[in-house]
C-alpha positions in Angstrom: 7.0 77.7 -3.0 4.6 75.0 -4.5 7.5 73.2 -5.8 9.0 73.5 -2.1 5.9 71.9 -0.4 5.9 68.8 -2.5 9.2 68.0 -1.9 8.6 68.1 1.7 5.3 66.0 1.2 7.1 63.7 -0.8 9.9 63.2 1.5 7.9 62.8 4.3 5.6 60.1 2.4 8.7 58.2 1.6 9.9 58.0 5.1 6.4 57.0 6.5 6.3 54.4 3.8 9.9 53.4 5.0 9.0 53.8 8.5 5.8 51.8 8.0 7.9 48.8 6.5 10.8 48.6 9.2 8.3 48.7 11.5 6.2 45.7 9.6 9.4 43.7 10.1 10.3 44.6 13.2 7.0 42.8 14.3 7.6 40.0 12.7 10.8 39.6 13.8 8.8 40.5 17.8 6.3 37.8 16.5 8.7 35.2 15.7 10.9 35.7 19.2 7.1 35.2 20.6 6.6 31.8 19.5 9.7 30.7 20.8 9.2 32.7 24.4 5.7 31.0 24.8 6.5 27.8 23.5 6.4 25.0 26.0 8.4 22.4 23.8 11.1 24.7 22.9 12.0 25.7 26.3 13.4 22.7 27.8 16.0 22.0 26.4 18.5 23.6 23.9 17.1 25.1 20.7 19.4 27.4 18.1 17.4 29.4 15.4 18.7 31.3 12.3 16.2 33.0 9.5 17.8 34.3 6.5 16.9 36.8 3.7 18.4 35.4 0.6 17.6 38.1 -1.8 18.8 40.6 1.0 21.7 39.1 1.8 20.6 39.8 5.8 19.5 37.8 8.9 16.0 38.2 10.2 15.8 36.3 13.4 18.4 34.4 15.7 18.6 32.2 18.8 21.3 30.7 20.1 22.7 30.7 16.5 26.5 31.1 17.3 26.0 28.2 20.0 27.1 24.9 18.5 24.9 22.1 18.5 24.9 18.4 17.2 24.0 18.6 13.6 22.8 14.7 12.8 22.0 14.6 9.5 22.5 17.8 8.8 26.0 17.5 8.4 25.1 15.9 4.8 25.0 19.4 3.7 28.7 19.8 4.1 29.1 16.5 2.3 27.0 17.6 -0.9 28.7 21.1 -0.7 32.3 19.4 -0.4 30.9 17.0 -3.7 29.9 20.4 -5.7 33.4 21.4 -5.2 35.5 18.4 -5.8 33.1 16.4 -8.2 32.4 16.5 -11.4 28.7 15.7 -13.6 29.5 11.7 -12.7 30.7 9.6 -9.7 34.1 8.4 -10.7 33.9 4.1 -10.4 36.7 2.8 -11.0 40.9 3.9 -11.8 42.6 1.5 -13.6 45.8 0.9 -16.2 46.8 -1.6 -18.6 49.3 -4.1 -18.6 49.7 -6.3 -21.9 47.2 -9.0 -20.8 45.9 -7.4 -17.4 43.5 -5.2 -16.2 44.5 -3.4 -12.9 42.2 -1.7 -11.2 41.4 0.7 -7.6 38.4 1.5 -6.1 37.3 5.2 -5.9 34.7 4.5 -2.6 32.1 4.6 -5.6 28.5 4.2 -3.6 26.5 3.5 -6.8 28.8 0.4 -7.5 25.6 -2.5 -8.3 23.6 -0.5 -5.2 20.2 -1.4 -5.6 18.7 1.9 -6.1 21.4 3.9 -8.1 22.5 0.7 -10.2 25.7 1.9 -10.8 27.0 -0.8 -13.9 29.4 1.3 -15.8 32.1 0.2 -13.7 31.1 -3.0 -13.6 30.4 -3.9 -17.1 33.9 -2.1 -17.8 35.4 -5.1 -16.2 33.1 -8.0 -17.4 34.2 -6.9 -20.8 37.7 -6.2 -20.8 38.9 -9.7 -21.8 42.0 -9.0 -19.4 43.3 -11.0 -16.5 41.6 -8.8 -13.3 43.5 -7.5 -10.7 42.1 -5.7 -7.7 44.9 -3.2 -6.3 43.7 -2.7 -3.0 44.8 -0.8 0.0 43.4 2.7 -1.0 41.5 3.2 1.5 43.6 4.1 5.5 40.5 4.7 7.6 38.7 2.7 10.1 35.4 0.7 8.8 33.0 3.4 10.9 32.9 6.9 11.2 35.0 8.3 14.4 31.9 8.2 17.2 29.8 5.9 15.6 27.6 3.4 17.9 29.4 0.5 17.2 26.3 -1.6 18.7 24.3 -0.4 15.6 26.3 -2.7 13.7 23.0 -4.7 12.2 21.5 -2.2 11.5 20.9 -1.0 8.0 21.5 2.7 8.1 25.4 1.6 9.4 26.8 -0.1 6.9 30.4 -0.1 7.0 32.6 2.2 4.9 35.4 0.7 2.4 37.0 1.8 -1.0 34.9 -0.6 -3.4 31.3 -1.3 -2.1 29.4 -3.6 -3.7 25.6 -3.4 -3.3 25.7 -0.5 -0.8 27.3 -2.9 1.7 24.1 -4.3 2.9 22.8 -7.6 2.6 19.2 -8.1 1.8 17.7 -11.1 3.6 13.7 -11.9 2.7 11.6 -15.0 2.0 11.2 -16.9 -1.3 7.7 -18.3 -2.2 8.4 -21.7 -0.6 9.3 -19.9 2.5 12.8 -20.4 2.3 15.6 -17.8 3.6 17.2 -16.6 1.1 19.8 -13.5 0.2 21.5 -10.7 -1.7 24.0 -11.2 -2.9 23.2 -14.9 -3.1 26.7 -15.6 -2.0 26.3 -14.6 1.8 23.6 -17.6 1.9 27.0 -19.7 2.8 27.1 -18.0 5.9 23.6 -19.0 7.1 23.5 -20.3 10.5 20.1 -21.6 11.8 20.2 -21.9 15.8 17.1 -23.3 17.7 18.5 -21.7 21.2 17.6 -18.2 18.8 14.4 -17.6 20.2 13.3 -13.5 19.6 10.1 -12.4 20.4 9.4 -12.5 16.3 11.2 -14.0 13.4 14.8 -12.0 13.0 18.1 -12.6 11.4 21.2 -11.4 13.7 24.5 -11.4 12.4 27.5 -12.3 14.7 29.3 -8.8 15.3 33.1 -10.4 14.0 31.9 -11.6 11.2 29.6 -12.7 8.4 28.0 -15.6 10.1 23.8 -14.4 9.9 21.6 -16.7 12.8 18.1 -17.1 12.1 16.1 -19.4 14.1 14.4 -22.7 13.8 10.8 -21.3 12.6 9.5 -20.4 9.4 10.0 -17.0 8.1 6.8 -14.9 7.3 5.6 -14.9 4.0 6.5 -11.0 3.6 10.1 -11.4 5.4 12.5 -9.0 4.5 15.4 -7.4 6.9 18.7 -5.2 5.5 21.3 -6.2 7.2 24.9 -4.9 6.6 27.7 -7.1 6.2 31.2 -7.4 7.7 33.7 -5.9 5.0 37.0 -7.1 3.7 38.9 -7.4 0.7 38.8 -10.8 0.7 35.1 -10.8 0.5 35.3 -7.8 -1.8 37.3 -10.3 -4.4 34.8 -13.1 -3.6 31.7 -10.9 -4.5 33.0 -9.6 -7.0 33.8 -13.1 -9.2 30.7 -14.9 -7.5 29.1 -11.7 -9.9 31.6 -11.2 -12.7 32.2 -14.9 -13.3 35.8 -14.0 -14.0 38.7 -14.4 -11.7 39.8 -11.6 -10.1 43.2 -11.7 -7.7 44.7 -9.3 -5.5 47.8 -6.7 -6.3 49.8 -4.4 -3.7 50.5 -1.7 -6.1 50.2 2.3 -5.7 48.0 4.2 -7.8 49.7 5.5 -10.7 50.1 8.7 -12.2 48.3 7.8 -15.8 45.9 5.8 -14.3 42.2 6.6 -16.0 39.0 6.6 -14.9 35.6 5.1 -15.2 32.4 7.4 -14.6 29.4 6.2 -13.3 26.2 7.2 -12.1 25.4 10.9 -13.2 25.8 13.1 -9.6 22.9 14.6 -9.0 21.2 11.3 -8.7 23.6 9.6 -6.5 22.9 13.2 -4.6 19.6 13.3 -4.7 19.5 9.6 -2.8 21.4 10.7 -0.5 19.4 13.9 0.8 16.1 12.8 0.2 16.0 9.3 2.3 19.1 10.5 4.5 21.3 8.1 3.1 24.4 7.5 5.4 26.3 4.7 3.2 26.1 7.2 0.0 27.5 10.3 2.1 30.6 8.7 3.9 31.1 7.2 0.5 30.6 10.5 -1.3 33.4 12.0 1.0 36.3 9.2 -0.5 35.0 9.7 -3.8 36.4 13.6 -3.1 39.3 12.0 -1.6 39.8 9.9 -4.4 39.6 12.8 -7.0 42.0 15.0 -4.6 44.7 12.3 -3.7 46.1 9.0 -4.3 44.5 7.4 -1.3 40.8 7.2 0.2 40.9 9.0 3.8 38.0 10.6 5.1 39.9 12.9 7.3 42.5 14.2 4.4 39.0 15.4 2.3 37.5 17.1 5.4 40.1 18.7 6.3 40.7 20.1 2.5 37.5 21.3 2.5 37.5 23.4 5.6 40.3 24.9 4.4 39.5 25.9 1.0 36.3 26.2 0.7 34.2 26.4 4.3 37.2 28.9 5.7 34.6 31.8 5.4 32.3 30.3 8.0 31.4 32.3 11.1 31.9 29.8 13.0 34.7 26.3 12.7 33.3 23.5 12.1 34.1 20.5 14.2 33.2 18.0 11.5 34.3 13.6 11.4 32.5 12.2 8.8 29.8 12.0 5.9 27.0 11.0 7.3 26.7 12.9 10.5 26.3 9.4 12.7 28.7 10.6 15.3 27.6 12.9 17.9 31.7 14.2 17.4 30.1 16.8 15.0 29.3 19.9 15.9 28.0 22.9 13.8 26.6 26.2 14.5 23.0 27.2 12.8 24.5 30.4 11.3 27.3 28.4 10.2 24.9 25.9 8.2 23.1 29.4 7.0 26.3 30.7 5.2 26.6 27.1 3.8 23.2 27.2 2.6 23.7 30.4 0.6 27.0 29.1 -0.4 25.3 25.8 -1.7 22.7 28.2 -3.6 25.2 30.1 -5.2 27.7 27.3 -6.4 24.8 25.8 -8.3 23.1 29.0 -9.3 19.7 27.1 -10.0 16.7 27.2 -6.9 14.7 24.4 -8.6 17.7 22.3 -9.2 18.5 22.3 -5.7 14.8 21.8 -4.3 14.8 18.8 -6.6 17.6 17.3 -4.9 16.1 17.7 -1.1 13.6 16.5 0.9 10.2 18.8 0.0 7.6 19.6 2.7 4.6 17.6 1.7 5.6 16.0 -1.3 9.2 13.8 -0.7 11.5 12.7 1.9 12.0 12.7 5.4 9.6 15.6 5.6 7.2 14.3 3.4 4.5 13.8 6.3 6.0 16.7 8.2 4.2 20.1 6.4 1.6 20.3 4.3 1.5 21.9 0.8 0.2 25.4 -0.4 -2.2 24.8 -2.9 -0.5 21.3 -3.7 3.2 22.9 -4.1 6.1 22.7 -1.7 7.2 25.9 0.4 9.7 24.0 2.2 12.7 22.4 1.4 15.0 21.3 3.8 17.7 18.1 5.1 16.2 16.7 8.3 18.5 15.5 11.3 17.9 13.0 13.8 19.9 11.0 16.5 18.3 10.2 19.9 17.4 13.6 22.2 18.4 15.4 18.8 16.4 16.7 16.1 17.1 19.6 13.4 15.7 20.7 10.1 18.0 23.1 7.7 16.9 24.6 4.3 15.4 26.7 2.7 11.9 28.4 2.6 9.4 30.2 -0.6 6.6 32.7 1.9 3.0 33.1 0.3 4.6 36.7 -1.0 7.9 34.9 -2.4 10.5 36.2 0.0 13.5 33.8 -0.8 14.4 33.0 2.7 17.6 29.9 4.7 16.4 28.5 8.1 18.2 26.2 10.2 16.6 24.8 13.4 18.8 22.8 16.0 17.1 20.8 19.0 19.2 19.3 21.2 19.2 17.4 25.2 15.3 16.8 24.5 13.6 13.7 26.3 10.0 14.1 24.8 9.1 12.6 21.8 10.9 14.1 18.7 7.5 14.5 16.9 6.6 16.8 19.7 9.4 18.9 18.5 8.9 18.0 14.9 5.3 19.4 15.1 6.7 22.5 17.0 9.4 23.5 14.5 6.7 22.8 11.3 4.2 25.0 13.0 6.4 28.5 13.5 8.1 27.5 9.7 4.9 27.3 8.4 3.4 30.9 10.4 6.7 32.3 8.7 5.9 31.2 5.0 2.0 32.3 5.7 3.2 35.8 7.1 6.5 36.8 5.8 
């Protein structure tokens, strides 16, 4: 009888304890959907919300998360997931073959190519010492020079540089002032296409670059001592080949020939890093170039449609919801993505790599590095946050994941879109309620 009562006790402990801790949870969950109901700067527009339990494999909270919404930046994710799939430790440069004498050679869309941060030079230094006759085989590339939906009146500015199959220095030209106060670039070769024009009068000292072609107009005033603007430049192969022997010193002509079968291949810059630049500043040149890299490894020619495409179908075909993705970057308001949808690739990222710390070191960390840097604060002086950041204008989202004071392992992704108030309004907003989630989950 004695051993009959306990049993009972003990059952009935074990379902108050169980009771007590689905009901924990369901107020949280109650508290959460609060701070959205009562928040004045979520509810005028279109917000989408998805918390996930890593550990438990479950969702915790959703709004709006099988709506689709534009994902910005966000869309950077599916880039570095595609990369983990297709790519191996290093960014392929170059592929090339040997012919007696000559060296012929195809671009791979390499972003770390001489860029200023990555200083890719393995590719580079493979042709300066060849001793062969070089010969650039181009034509591997068969999409346009933007992304489908870009602005195309962002054309000057830095974060739009245009997409090709060998870029040289990221694309961009970097115009500053010398110590005598003299205009001056890089790479010194564009300085031919310097144009000062008097009847250039902005409202303070600004190189513009005509929207055909190279030709940069500065006006007829000094430049400030502390000058400095990125401007990208207008590509072509032409200019490809003329950059590329104003830097090698070696001649280097033009071939029409299709990649070969035994063509080999150069590595580069180690991945993660060429990764790691492109999630933590939200780097749009490395990501569409990331996506012809895959191409490149995939097929014989650079498309950025051909490697999207290949990745929705073998390896983002579990997804609850299609994708509508159109490039690397997420520039074009084209793309569309759902916030569970970015959850199940988050989780999917997670357990490609099979290493949390690896994968916080790549992204943006609340408090410490990268576009959220100045967004949260830290606990104690460590990062709870880690997430990619997404911006156009009216549109703002944050996806990643998320450490709580008690170490639940937890995937957020949260969408704002249509909003005309400040984005740091909604910045501040979406910080606050992740931040009440890591303090009280």
């Amino acid at each position: 009888m004695q051993r009959k009562v306990f049993f009972i006790i003990t059952l009935v402990c074990c379902f108050l304890i169980q009771a007590n801790h689905a009901d924990a949870r369901r107020i949280k969950k109650r508290k959460i959907k609060k701070l959205f109901k009562h928040s004045a700067i979520l509810n005028d527009h279109f917000t989408g919300f998805a918390l996930y339990d890593l550990d438990e494999k479950k969702m915790i909270y959703e709004q709006n998360a099988d709506k689709y919404f534009i994902p910005a930046s966000n869309t950077k994710l599916f880039t570095f997931y595609t990369c983990l799939k297709m790519l191996g430790d290093s960014i392929p440069a170059l592929k090339y073959v040997i012919h007696n004498d000559s060296l012929i050679f195809w671009g791979t869309g390499d972003p770390s190519f001489l860029h200023d941060d990555l200083r890719g030079v393995k590719g580079f230094n493979f042709l300066k010492n060849s001793g062969k006759k070089l010969f650039f085989a181009s034509g591997s590339y068969t999409s346009d020079f933007y992304g489908g939906g870009w602005a195309w009146d962002n054309y000057s500015a830095y974060y739009q540089a245009e997409i090709n199959e060998l870029p040289i220095e990221g694309n961009v030209a970097v115009i500053y002032a010398d110590k005598n106060d003299s205009l001056q670039a890089s790479p010194p070769y564009l300085k031919k296409y310097f144009k000062c024009d008097s009847t250039y009068l902005p409202d303070h000292f600004r190189v513009r670059r005509d929207f055909l072609s190279n030709t940069f107009i500065y006006p007829s005033t000094a430049p400030p001592k502390t000058f400095r603007q990125d401007i990208p430049w207008k590509t072509s192969t032409a200019l490809t080949l003329a950059l590329l022997q104003d830097t090698l010193k070696e001649p280097v002509n033009e071939i029409h020939l299709p990649l070969p079968d035994d063509a080999k291949t150069i590595y580069d810059e180690v991945a993660d890093t060429v990764y790691k630049h492109m999630l933590q500043p939200s780097d749009n040149f490395i990501a569409e170039q990331l996506l012809l890299v895959c191409s490149s490894a995939k097929f014989k020619t650079l498309n950025t449609d051909s490697v999207i495409n290949y990745s929705k179908s073998h390896f983002l075909n579990d997804l609850p919801d299609t994708p509508q993705w159109v490039d690397g970057s997420g520039l074009s308001r084209q793309n569309l993505f759902t916030p569970r949808s970015i959850i199940t690739l988050l989780a999917k990222i997670l357990d490609e790599v099979k290493n949390d710390d690896l994968i916080h070191s790549l992204m943006p960390a609340g408090g410490v590095i990268g576009t959220i840097k100045t967004a949260y604060k830290t606990d104690n002086g460590q990062p709870f946050v880690w997430a990619k950041t997404g911006s156009l204008n009216n549109n703002y989202n944050q996806s990643g994941y998320l450490i709580t004071r008690k170490g639940k392992r937890l995937a957020f992704s949260f969408m704002n879109n249509n909003f005309t108030k400040p984005s740091r309004q909604l910045r501040d907003e979406m910080v606050s309620i992740i931040t009440y989630i890591h303090d009280n989950w």
